[in-house]
N, C-alpha and C positions, 0 to 999 in steps of 0.2 A: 889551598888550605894547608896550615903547616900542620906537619906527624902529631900525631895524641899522643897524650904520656900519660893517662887518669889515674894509672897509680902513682907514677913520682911526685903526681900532683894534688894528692892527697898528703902526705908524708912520707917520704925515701925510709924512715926509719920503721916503718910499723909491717909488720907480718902480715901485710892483709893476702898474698898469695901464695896459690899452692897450687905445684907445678905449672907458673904462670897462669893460676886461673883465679880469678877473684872470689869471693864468696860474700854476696851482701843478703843480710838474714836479718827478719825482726818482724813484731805485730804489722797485720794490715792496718789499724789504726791504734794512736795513742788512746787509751782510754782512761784511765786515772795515774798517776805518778805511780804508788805502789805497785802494777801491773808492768810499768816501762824500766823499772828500776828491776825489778825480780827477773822476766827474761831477759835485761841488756845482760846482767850478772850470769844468768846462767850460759849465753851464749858464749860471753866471752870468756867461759871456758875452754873454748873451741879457739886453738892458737888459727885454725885454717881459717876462721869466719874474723872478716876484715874491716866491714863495713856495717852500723849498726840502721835500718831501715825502720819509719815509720809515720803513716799516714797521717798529718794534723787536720789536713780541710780534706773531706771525704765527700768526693761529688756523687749523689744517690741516683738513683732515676727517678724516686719519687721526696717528697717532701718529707713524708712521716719516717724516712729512716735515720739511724744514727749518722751526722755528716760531722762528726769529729768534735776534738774539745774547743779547736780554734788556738791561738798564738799561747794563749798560757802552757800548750802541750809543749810548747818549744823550750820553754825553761827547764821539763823534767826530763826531753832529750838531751839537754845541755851537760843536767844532772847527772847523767848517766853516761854521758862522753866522761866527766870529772872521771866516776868512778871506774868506768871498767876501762879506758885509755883507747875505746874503739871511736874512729869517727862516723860523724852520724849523717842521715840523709834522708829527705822528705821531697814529697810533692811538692810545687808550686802549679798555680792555673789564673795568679793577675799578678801584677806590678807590687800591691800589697805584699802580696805571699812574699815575691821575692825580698820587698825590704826585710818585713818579719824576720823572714831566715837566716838573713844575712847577718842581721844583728844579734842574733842568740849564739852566733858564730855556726852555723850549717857548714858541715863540710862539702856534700855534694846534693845537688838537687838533681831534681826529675823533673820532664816534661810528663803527664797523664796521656793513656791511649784518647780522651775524651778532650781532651785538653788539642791535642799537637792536630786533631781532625778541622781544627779554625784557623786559619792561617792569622784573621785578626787576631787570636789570643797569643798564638807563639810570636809575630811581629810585636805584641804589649811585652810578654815577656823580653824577648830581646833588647829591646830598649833599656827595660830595666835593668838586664845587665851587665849594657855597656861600659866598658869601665873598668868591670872585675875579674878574677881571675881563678873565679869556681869552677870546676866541672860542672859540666850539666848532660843529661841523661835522659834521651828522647824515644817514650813509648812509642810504637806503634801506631798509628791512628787506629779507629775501633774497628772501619771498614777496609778493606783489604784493596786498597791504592797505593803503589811505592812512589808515585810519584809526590801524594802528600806528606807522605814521609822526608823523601826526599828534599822536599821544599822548607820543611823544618829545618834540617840541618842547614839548608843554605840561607837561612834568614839567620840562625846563629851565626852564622860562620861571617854573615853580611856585618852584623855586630860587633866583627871583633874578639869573640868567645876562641880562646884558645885550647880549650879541652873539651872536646865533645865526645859522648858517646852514644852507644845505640843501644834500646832493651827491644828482644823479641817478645809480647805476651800476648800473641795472637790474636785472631780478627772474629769478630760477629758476621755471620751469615743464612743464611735461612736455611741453608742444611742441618739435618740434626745428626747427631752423632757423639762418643763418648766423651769430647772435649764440653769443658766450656768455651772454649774460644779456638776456632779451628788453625791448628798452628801453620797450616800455607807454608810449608816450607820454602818453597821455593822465591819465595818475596825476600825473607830475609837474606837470603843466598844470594839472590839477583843485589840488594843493597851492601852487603857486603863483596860485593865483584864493582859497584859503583865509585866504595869509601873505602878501601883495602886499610885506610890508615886510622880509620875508626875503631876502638874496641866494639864489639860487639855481645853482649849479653843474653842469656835468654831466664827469663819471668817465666818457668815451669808451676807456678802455682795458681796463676792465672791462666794458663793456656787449659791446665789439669780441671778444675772446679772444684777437685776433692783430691784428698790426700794417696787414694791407693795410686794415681796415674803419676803423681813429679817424680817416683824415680827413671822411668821410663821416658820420660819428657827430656828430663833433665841428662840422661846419658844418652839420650840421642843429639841434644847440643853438643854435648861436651868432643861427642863422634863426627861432630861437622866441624868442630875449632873452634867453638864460640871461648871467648875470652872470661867467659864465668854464669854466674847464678846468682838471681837474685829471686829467694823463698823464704815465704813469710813463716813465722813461727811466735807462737803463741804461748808464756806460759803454762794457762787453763785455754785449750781452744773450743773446748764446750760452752763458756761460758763469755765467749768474745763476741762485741756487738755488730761486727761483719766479716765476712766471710769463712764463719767458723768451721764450713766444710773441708776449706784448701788449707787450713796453717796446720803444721807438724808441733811439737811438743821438742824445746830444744835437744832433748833427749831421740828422738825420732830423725830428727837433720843430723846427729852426731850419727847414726846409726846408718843416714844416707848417705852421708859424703865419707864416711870410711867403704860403705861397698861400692858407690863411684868408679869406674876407672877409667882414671885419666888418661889418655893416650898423648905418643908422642907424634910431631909432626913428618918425622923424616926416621930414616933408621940408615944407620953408614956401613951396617956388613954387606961383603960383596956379594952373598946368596940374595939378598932382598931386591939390592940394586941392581944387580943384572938380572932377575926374572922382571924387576917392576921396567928395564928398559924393554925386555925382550916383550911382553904383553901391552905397554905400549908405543911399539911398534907395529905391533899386529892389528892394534887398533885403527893406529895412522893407516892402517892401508883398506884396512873396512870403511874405512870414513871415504877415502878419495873413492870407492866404491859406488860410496850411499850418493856421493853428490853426484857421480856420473850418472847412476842410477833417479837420481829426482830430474837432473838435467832433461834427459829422456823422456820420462813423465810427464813435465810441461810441455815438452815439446808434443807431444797426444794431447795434452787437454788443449795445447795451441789448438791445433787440427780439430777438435771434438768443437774449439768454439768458430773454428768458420765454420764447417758445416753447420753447427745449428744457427748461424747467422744468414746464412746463404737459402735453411728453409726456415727462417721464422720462428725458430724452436726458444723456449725461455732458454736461461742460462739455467737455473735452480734447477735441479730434477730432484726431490725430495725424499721419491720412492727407491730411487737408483739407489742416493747416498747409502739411506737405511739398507741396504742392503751390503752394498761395500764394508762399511763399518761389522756389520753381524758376521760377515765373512772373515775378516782379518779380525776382530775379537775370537773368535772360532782358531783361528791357523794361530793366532797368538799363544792361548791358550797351551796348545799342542805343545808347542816351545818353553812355555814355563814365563810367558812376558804377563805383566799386570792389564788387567783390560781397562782400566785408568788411561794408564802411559799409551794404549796402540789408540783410541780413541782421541786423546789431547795430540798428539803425532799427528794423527791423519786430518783432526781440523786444522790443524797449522796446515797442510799439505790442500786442503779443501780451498780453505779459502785466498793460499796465492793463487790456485786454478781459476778461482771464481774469478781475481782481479786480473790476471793474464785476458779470461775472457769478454769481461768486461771491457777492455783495451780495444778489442774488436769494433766496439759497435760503433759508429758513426756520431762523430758530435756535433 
């Protein structure tokens, strides 16, 4: 896959970044012209905000919700690229959409978290945009699989699409917790160690569900290197017909993205450099440590599973585990570790033991 460029291919001449990070901002959906035309206006007061965002076809869960104006909204995003000189960018989720788009002049589309979860749908889409030379911008799937993610970008990429990029806005799970959509760090991390040459973005207004949590969302991307933000804002967001919880008030994202702080990737003084070599190298030798140290350790649960093959014994001991785990959650603690990370640790470490012992048994 050749290098992304989603901003020079947008426009080389337009401001859309600050300190190489993008900023795409606008209603969750279109809803009448005067509402798209008054926040595009007031955004693009913001020389930082580069990209004008806004939902035309709104896929509901249920029927009776507002699911958008439909193609006519695309005229008054057209109208509004005229006026404030921002370009614009909407969903697509069929072949339709993308003509629609393409012809109102769209500058960049979106794949939906609901959308990129079909492989037939992103394969319909791809087709459609064989050919062209838009950026395209790939949610999330809604459940938390990289590899369907994955498999989106490489049906674009199968097409042809030379500018692809990635939105983080987190996953549905049956945990409950302050998010709406649980942000699984480590998915988008793993996909971005997958596409290194991909932008990556993170949808803190979606991950959030309400406005007090994007900034906090939103400066923990920016603290992993995500290449920008893309946060809805709203006019009136009391009186918008979805998701009027998570949109800021353009005056609110002015007030975000100045406390924002951007960090930089690298730093060249010699005090940084030489403690950041000296700490890790202290690491590099913990690490050959840990691996002699796990080395070890299999090499006992080797042992632990002939003997229990030799009397008969299951592999699973269920009582055992639970116990091990309450132990190192316990000595964890003591240490200041999360009992999250010694728990997700020790299953990685459980279960090569399980398959080591498994190896054992006669086939």
């Amino acid at each position: 896959m050749k290098k992304n460029s989603l901003v020079m291919s947008i426009n080389p001449s337009t401001p859309i970044i600050y300190n190489k990070q993008i900023i795409i901002a606008g209603p969750c959906s279109v809803e009448s012209r005067e509402q798209v035309l008054e926040t595009a206006q007031l955004l693009a007061k913001n020389e930082r905000i580069g990209l004008l965002r806004a939902g035309i076809w709104k896929p509901r869960t249920t029927p009776n919700g507002f699911e958008g104006v439909g193609t006519k909204g695309l005229g008054w995003l057209a109208e509004a690229k005229e006026l404030t000189g921002l370009p614009i960018a909407t969903e697509v989720a069929t072949p339709k959409h993308v003509e629609d788009a393409l012809h109102f002049g769209v500058d960049v589309l979106w794949i939906g978290a609901r959308t990129s979860v079909n492989p037939f749908s992103v394969q319909a889409i791809a087709d459609a945009l064989r050919g062209t030379d838009i950026p395209i911008l790939i949610k999330n799937p809604v459940n938390p699989d990289i590899n369907l993610w994955a498999g989106a970008v490489e049906r674009l990429a199968a097409a042809s699409i030379k500018h692809i990029g990635l939105i983080h806005r987190g996953f549905s799970t049956y945990e409950t917790g302050i998010y709406r959509n649980n942000p699984l760090w480590q998915i988008p991390i793993q996909i971005k160690r997958n596409y290194p040459e991909l932008p990556m973005i993170c949808d803190p207004s979606h991950i959030s569900g309400n406005t007090s949590l994007i900034p906090r969302v939103a400066q923990h991307a920016i603290d992993l290197d995500f290449n920008g933000l893309m946060i809805e804002s709203h006019f009136n967001p009391s009186q918008a017909l979805t998701d009027k919880a998570q949109q800021l008030t353009p005056l609110e994202l002015n007030e975000l993205i100045e406390a924002l702080n951007w960090k930089a990737t690298s730093d060249n003084t010699k005090h940084f450099n030489q403690h950041l070599t000296e700490y890790r190298e202290e690491i590099n030798q913990i690490d050959d440590k840990l691996i002699k140290l796990m080395a070890s350790r299999m090499h006992y649960a080797k042992q632990i599973g002939e003997l229990k093959q030799e009397h008969g014994v299951t592999i699973l001991q269920e009582d055992r585990w639970k116990s091990v785990i309450s132990r190192l959650v316990n000595t964890g603690k003591v240490h200041d570790l999360n009992a999250t990370f010694i728990e997700d640790l020790m299953d990685l470490v459980h279960n090569e033991s399980i398959r080591l012992q498994g190896q054992l048994i006669p086939s």
